[in-house]
C-alpha positions in Angstrom: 0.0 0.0 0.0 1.0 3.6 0.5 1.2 6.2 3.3 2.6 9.1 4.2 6.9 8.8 3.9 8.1 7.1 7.3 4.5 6.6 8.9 3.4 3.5 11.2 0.6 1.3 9.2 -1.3 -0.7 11.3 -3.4 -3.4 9.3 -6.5 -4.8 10.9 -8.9 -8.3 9.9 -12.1 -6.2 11.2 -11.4 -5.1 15.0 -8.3 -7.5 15.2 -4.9 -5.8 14.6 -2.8 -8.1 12.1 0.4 -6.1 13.2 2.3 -2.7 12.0 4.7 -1.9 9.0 6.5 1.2 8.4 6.5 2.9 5.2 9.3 3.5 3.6 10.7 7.2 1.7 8.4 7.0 -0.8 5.5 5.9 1.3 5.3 2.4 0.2 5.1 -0.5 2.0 3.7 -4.2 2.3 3.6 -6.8 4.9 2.6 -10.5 4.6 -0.2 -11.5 6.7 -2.0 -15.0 7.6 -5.2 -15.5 6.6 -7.6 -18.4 7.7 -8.8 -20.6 4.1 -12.3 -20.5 3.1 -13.7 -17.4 4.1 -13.7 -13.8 3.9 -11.6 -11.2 5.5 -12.0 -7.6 5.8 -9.0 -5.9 6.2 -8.4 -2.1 6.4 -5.2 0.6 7.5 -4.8 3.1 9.7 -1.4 5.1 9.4 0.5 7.3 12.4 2.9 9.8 10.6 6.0 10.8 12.5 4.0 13.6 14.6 1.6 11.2 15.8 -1.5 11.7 14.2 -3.3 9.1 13.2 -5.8 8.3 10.2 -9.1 7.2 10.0 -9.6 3.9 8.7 -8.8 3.0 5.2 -11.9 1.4 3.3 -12.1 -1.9 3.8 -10.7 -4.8 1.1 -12.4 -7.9 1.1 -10.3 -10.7 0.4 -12.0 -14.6 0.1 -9.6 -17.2 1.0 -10.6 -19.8 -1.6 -9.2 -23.3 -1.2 -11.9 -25.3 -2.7 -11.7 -26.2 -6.6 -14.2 -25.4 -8.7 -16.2 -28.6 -10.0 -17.4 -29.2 -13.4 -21.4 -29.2 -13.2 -22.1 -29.6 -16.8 -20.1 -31.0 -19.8 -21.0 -31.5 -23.4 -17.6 -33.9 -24.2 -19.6 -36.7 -24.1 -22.0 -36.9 -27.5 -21.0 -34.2 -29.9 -20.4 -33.7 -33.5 -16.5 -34.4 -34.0 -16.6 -30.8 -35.7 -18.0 -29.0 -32.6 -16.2 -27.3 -29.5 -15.7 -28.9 -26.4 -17.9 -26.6 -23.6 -17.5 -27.2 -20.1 -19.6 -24.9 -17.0 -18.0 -25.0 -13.4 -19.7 -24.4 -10.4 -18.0 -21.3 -9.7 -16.1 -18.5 -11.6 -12.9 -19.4 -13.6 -10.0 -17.8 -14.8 -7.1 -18.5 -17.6 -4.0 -19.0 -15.6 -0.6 -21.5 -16.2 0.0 -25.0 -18.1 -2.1 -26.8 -20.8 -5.3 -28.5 -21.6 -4.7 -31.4 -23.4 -7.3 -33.3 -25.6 -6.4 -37.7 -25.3 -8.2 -40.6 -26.9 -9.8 -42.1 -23.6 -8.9 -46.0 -25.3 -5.2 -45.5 -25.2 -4.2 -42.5 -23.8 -2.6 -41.0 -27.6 -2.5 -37.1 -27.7 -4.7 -35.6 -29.9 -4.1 -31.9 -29.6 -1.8 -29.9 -26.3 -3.7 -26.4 -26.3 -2.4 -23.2 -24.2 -4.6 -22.3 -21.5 -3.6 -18.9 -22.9 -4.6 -19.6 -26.5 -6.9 -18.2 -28.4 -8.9 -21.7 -28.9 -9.8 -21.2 -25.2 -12.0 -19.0 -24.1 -13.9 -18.2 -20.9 -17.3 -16.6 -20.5 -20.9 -17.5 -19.5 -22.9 -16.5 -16.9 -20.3 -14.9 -14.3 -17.2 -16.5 -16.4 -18.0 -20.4 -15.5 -18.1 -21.6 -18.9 -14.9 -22.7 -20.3 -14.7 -23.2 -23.9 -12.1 -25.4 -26.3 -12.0 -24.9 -30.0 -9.6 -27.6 -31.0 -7.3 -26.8 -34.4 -8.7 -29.8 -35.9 -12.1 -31.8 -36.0 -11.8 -34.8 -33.7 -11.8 -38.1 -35.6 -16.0 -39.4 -34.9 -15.2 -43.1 -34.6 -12.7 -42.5 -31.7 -13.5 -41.4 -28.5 -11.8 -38.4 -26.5 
């Protein structure tokens, strides 16, 4: 965050104090903090520059501890033309991040097609970004299964 140059910052979780950092020249500083999994936490700032006076509260940031996956609560893999897209909806929001998806024959495990989770063949959208879908390069072959 940022403060004034050299002031105390004081984070809080609510009414509990998560401890102080002091901000540096520029008025920057950070701190890591522990957070309990699988809820929210509401944390704010108050900063004491060098004179002693102290700020009101900063508005509060939420932040949701999320540890649970999402789950896949609807997939249309299983009977589709070979020259459609693979659609998948989660239970929750998702989001592109790192690695691959890739597309196997389900008989004997042979790759069919590695896709970038940052591709353009894959995109995200739906109702509050839980439908994920895959475009492959290439129609899948209709007498094999995937």
């Amino acid at each position: 965050g940022t403060a004034e140059a050299n002031a105390t910052v004081e984070l809080f979780n609510g009414a509990t104090s998560l401890g102080t950092v002091t901000a540096d020249n520029g008025g920057n500083f950070s701190k890591d903090i522990d957070l309990s999994a699988d809820t929210t936490h509401n944390i704010t700032a108050k900063a004491t520059d060098t004179a002693g006076n102290t700020s009101d509260a900063s508005a509060v940031l939420a932040i949701t501890v999320d540890t649970v996956a999402p789950t896949m609560t609807t997939n249309t893999t299983g009977q589709i033309a070979s020259s459609s897209d693979l659609v998948a909806t989660f239970s929750e929001a998702i989001a592109k991040g790192t690695g691959d998806i890739v597309i196997k024959e389900s008989g004997n495990g042979t790759v069919f097609e590695t896709l970038s989770i940052l591709g353009n063949n894959i995109t995200i959208g739906g109702v509050d970004n839980r439908t994920l879908t895959i475009n492959p390069s290439a129609d899948l072959e209709s007498n094999k299964s995937y």
